[in-house]
DRENDRENFI-107874 format. One record per residue: residue in three letters; z, x, y of N, C-alpha, C in turn. Coordinates in steps of 0.1 Angstrom, whole numbers, plus 5000, padded with zeros to 4 digits. Example, Ala and Ser with C-alpha at 12.3 -4.5 7.8 and 13.67 -1.06 7.14 Angstrom:
DRENDRENFI-107874
ala507851324943507851234955507851324967 ser507151284978507151374989507951295000 
END
This chain:
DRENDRENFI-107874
unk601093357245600593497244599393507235 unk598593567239597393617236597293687223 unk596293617212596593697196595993877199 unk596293957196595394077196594294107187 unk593494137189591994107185591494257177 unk591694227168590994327157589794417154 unk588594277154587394317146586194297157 unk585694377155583894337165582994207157 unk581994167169581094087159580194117148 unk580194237144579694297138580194317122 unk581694387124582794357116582094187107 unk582294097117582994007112580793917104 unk580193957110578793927104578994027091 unk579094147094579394217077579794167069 unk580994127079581694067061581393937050 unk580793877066580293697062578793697053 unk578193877052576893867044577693907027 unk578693917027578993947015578993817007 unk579093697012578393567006577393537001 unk575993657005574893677002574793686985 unk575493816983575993846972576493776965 unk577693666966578193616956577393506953 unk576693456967575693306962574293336955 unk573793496954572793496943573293476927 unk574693466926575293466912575693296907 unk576493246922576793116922575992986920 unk574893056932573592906931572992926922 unk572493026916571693046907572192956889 unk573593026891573692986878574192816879 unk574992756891575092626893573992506892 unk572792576896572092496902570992486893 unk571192646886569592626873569692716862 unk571092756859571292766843571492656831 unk571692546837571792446821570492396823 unk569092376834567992316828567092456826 unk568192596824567192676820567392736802 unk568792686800569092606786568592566776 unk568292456787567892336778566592316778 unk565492336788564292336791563292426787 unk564092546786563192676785563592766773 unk565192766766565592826754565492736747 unk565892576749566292466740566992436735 unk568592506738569892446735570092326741 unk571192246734571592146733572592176747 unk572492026755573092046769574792026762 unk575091906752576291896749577292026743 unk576292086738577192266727577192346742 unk575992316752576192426764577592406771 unk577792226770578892206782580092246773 unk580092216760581592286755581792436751 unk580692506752580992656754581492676769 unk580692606780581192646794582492586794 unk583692496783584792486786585892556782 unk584992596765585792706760585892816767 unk584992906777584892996783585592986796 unk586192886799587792846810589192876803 unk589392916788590592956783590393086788 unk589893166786589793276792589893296807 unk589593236810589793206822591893226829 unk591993156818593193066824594293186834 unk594393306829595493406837594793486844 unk593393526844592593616850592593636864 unk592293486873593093486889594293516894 unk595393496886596593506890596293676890 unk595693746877596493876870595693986883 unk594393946888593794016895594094036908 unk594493896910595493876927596393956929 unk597293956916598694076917597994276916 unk596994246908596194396909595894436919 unk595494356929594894386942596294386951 unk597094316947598294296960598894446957 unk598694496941599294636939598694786941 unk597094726943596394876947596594966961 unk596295076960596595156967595695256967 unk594595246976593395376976593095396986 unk592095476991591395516999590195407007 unk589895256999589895177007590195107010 unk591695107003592394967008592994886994 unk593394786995593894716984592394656975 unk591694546985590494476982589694506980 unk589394616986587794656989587294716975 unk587994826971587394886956587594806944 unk587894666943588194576936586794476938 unk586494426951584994386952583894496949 unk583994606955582494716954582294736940 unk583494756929582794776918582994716906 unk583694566910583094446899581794376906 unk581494416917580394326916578994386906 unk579494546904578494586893577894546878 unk579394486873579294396860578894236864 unk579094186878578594106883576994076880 unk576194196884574894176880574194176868 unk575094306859574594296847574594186839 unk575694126840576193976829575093846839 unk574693876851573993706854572793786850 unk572193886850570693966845570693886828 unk572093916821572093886806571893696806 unk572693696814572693506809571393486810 unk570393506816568793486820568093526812 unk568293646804567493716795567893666775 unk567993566775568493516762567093556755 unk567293616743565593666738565693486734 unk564493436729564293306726563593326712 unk563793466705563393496692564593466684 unk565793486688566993476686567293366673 unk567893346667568193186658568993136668 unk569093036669570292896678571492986677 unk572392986667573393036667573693206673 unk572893286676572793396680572493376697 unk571693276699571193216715572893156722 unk573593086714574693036721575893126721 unk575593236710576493366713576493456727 unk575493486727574693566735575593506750 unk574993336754575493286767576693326765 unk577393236755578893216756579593416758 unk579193476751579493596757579793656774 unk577893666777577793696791578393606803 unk578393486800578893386804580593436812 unk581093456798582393476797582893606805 unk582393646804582793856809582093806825 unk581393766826580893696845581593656849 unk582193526844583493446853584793516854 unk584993526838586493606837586693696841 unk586193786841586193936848586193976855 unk583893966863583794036871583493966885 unk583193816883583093766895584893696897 unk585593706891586793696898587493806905 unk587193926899587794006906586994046918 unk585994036919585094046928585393946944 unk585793846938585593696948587093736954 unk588093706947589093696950589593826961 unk588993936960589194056970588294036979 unk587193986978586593926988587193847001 unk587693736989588193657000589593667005 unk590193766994591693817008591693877017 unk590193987016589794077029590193967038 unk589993877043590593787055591893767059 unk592593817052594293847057594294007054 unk593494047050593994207050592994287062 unk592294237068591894317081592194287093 unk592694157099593094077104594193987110 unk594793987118596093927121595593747129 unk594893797133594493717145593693577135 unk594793477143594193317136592393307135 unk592293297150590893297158589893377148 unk590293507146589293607140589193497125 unk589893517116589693417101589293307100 unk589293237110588193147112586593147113 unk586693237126585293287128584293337110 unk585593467107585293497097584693427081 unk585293297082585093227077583793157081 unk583593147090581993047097581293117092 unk581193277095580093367097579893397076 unk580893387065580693407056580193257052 unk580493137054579693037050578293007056 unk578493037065576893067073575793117062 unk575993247059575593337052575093237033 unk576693207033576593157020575793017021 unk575892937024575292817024573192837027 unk573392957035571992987038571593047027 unk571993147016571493187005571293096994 unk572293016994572392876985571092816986 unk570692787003569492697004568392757000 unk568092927006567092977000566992966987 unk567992986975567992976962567492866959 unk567792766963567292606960565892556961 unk565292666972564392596980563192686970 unk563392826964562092886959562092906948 unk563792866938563792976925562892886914 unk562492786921561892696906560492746909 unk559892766922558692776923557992966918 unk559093046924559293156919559393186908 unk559793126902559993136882558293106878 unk558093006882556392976879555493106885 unk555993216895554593326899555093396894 unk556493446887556593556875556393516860 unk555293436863554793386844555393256839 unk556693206844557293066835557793166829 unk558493006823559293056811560293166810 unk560993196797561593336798561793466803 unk559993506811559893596811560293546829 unk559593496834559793386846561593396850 unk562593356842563993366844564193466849 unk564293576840564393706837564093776845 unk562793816852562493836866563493816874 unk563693676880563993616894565793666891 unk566093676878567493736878567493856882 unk566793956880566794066885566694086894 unk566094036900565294066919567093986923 unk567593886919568293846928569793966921 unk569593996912571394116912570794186920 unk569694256924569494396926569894346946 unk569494256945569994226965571194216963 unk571894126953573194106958574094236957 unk573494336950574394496949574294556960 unk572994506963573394586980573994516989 unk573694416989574194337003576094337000 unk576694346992577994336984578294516989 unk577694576987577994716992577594737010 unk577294657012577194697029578294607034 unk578294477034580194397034580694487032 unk581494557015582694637015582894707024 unk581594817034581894917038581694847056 unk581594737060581294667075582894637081 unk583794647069585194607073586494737074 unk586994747075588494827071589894757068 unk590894747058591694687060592994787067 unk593594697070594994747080595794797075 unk596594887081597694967070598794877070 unk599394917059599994807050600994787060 unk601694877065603394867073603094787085 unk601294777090601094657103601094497098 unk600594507084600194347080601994307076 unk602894407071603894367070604394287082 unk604294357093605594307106604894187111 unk606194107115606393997116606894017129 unk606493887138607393867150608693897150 unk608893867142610793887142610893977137 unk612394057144612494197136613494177124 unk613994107120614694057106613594027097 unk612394037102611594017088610694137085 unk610994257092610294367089610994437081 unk611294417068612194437053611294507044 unk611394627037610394657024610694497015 unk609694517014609594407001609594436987 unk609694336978610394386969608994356957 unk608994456951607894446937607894366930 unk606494236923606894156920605694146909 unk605694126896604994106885603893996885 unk603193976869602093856872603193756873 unk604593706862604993586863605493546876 unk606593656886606393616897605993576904 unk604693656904603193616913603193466912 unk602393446896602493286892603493146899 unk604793246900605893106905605993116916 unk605293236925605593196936604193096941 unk603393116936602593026941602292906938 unk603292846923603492726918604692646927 unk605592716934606492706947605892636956 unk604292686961603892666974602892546969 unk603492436974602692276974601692296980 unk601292416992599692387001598992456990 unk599692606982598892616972597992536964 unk598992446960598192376951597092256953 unk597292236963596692156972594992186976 unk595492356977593792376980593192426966 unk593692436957593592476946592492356941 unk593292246940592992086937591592046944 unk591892066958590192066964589292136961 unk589892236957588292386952587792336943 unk588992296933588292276922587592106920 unk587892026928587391926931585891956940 unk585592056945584392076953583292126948 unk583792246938583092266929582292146918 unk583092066915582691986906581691936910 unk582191796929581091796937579891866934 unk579891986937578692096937577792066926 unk578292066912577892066901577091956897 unk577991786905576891726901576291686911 unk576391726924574991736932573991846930 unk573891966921573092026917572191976900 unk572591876895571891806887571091716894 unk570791726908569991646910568291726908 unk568391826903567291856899566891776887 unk567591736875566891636866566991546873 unk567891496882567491336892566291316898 unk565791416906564391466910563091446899 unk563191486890562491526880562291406872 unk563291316868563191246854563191096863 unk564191056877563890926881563090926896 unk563191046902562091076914560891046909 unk560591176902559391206892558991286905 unk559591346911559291516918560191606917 unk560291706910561191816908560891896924 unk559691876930560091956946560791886956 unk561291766951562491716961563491766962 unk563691856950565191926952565292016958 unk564692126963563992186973564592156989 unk563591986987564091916999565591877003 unk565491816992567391786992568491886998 unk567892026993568592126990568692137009 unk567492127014567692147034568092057034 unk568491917034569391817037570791867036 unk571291937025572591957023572892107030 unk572292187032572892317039572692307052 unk571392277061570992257072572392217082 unk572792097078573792047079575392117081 unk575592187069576692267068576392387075 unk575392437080575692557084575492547100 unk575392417105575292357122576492357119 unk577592267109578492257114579892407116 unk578992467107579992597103579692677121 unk578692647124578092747137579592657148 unk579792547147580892517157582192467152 unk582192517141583692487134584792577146 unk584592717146585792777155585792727169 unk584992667174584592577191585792487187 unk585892397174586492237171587892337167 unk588092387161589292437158590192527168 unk589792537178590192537194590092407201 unk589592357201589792207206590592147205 unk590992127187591491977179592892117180 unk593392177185594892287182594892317170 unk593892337163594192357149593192287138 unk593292307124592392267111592292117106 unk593592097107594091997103593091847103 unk593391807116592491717120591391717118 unk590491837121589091887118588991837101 unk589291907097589091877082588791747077 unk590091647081590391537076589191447083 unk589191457093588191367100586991387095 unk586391537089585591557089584991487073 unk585991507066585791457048585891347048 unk586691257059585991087058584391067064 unk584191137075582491097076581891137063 unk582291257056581591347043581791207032 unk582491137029582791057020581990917025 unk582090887037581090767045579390817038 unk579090967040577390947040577390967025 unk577991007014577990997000578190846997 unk578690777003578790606999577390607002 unk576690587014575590527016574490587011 unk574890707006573290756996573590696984 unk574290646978574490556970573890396969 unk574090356981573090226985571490326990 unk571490376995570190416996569390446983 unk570290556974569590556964569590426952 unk569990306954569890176947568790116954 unk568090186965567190086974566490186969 unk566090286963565190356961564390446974 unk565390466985564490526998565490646998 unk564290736993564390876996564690937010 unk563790847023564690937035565690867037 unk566090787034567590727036568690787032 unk568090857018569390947010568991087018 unk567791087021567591247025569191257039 unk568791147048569391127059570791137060 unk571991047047573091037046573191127039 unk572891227029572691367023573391417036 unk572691437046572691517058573891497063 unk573891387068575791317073576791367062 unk576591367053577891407038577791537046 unk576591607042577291767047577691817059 unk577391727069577791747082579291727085 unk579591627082581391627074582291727068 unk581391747058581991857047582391977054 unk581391997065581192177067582292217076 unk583292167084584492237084584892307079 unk585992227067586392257056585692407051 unk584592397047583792527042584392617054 unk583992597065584192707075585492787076 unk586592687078588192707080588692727070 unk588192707053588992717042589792877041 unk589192977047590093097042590993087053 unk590893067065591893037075593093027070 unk592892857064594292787058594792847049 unk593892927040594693007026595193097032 unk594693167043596093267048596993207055 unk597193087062598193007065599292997055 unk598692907046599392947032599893047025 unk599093167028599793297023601193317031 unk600993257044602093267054603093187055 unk602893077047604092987043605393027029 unk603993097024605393177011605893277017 unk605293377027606093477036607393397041 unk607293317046608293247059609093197046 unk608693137037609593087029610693147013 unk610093267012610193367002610293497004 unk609793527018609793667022609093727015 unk607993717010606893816998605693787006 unk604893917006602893887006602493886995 unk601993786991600993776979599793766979 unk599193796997597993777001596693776988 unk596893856978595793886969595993756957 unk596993746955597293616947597093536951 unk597293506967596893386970595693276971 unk594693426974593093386972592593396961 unk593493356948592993346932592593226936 unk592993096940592492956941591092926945 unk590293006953589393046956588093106941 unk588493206933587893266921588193156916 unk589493046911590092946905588592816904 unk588892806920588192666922586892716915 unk586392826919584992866917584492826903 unk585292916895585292936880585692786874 unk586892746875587392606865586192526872 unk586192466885585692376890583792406886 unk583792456891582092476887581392526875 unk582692556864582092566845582592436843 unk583892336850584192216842582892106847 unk582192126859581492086865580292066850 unk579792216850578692206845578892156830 unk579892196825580192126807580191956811 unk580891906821581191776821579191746826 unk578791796832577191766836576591756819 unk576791886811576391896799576791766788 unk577791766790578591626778577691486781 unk577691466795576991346797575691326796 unk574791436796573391436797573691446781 unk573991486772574291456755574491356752 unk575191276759575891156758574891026757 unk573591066770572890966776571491006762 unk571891086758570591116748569291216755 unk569591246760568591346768568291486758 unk566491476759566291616750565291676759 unk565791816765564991906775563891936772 unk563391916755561791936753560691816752 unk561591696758560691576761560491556772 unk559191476772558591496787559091326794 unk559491226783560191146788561491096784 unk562491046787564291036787564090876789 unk564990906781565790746773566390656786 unk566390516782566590466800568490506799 unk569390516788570190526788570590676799 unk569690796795569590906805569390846823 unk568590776824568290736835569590646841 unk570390596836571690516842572290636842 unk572190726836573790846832573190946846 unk571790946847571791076862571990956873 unk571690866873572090756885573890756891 unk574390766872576190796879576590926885 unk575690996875576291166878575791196896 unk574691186899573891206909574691146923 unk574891016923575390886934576590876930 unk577290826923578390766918579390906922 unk579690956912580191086909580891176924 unk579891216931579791316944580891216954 unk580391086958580990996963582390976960 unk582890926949584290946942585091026943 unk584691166942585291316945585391346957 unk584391316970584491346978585991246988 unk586291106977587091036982588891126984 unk588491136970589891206963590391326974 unk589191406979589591566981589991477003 unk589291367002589791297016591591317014 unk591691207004593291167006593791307003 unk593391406996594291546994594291647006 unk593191627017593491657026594191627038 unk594691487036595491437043597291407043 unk597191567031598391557035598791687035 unk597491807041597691917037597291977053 unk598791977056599192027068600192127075 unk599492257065600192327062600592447077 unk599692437083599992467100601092407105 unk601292317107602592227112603892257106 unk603192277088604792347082605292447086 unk604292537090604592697093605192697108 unk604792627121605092577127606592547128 unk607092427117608592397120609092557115 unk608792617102609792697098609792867113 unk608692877117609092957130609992917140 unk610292807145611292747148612592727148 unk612892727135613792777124614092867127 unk613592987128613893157128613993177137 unk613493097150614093147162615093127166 
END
């Protein structure tokens, strides 16, 4: 039987530009707040990485507590929607603040300042933001097919604003003056898009009334459900093994992320071209967003994610091995090339990831009888946040480690072994791990047996 079909293509491009938005906050600060630190205020990369770890305690309940907020709202647009439209407002102000450090400041006033805005960004307002974002995909939606798509069309979006980010903001900082004043600017221009483009998403979708996302094929499962707190929330999702599972990869991807976005000192200190990263940057999206354009084609094909995925993060882990021999041979299109192959692997996954988290939302239904849909896409704000601040502190500790000082024009050879591991080594390793964790996260098949069950 035929799923019933929800949303227009339109609908579903709306929603996937709301990526727009969150990747002016994401790339930006991933990709060029610690060499704008270190380079341009002149804090110490090692005090930066252990403020970005202190600022994960804070962290620690904020996805869970906002998941359960949203699973409990009740408005005029819905559970998610007035939960993304007006944190992404503190969204802008706090990445405007991290950019604008006065540099008149004393040291100890400059590491307040980040560690502050820093903190109120992740904790706050880009979680609450992300996480309603990305439940919208089980709250407008029934249909497998559609959350997929949905998914393509928001990484599309996202992976293409990443690239643009990559590709102009270093040259862009240089035509609004350098320097601080240079930051500061390109922060602004980029909140002021992502408030709009974050306000035309909210309003391109509708979510479903609650009493339709409840029923279930079976009429024994169309039950009021029963009210359930943050600690609930918490256990039921410490219950669900696929939970944790993608939990593990987010935040394993993120990391990824973090230290393939140091390849801007890789570029810089053992290239000796900071505009390769640029280049690099179309090696790695180009890639991902071909593959996102036929992820829903393969995921009709292959009967499902599963395979797709897995298959796809062993070629992804094959082209990170050989830019590692490439980059020991010193040939830049070699790495440019297997760059290319890693992401062309990878981009499944990107595409199908909210898919599975509502799979998973649907595994603690079938197995618990609760929706937690809005808790369940904390893993998502989770990976974001832990994975890409433990990313950038663990980026920070090592570049401290190797002796690297951002006001020198040349680095210690001990720096130059430490971006060779971070850069090659690192991405490759991670990408291994998040292989074997996908291969055993097959959580379609589980949902599968337990319908069977109930019939």
């Amino acid at each position: 039987m035929e799923e019933k079909k929800y949303l227009k293509w339109y609908n579903m491009v709306g929603y996937g530009s709301g990526d727009i938005a969150g990747n002016v906050v994401y790339a930006l600060l991933s990709s060029f707040v610690m060499i704008y630190l270190t380079n341009t205020v002149g804090l110490n990369a090692g005090v930066v990485g252990t403020l970005i770890a202190a600022s994960k305690f804070f962290d620690g309940v904020t996805d869970v507590f906002f998941g359960a907020m949203i699973d409990k709202t009740k408005s005029r647009l819905g559970k998610a929607r007035p939960w993304m439209l007006y944190a992404y407002i503190g969204c802008a102000v706090t990445l405007v603040a991290i950019f604008m450090i006065p540099v008149n400041l004393g040291k100890t006033a400059q590491y307040a300042w980040f560690f502050i805005a820093y903190t109120l960004l992740n904790a706050v307002f880009y979680t609450a933001n992300n996480i309603a974002y990305s439940a919208l995909t089980a709250l407008v939606t029934k249909n497998s097919k559609e959350r997929v798509q949905m998914g393509s069309y928001r990484f599309i979006f996202a992976f293409s604003t990443s690239l643009l980010i990559q590709s102009i903001t270093v040259k862009a900082v240089s035509v609004f003056g350098g320097g601080a004043a240079g930051w500061r600017t390109i922060a602004i221009i980029y909140a002021v898009i992502g408030l709009v483009v974050n306000t035309i998403s909210v309003l391109s979708v509708k979510e479903l009334p609650e009493k339709e996302l409840q029923e279930d094929e079976n009429a024994e499962s169309a039950q009021t459900e029963e009210k359930y707190g943050l600690i609930q929330a918490a256990k039921l999702l410490v219950c669900n093994k696929f939970y944790l599972m993608i939990c593990g990869v987010y935040i394993l991807q993120q990391v990824y992320t973090a230290m393939v976005n140091m390849g801007l000192y890789y570029m810089t200190y053992v290239l000796k071209n900071e505009n390769l990263f640029g280049v690099f940057s179309w090696a790695v999206n180009i890639p991902l967003i071909i593959a996102l354009v036929f992820t829903p084609t393969l995921v009709a094909k292959w009967k499902g994610m599963y395979q797709l995925n897995l298959r796809g993060y062993m070629l992804g882990t094959f082209g990170r091995a050989m830019v590692v021999v490439a980059g020991y041979l010193g040939s830049v299109p070699l790495m440019l090339l297997f760059t290319a192959v890693a992401a062309l692997g990878q981009g499944p996954w990107q595409g199908d990831m909210n898919a599975v988290i509502a799979s998973c939302s649907e595994y603690t239904y079938l197995t618990k009888k609760k929706r937690i849909d809005g808790a369940m896409y904390s893993c998502t704000s989770l990976g974001v946040k832990l994975g890409g601040g433990l990313g950038t502190a663990i980026a920070g500790w090592m570049l401290a480690a190797s002796g690297y000082d951002g006001l020198a024009t040349v680095q210690p050879e001990s720096c130059m072994k430490m971006l060779h591991f971070m850069y090659l080594w690192l991405p490759m390793l991670i990408s291994l791990v998040i292989t074997l964790v996908l291969s055993r996260m097959n959580v379609e098949d589980a949902n599968r047996k337990l319908k069977e069950k109930i019939m």
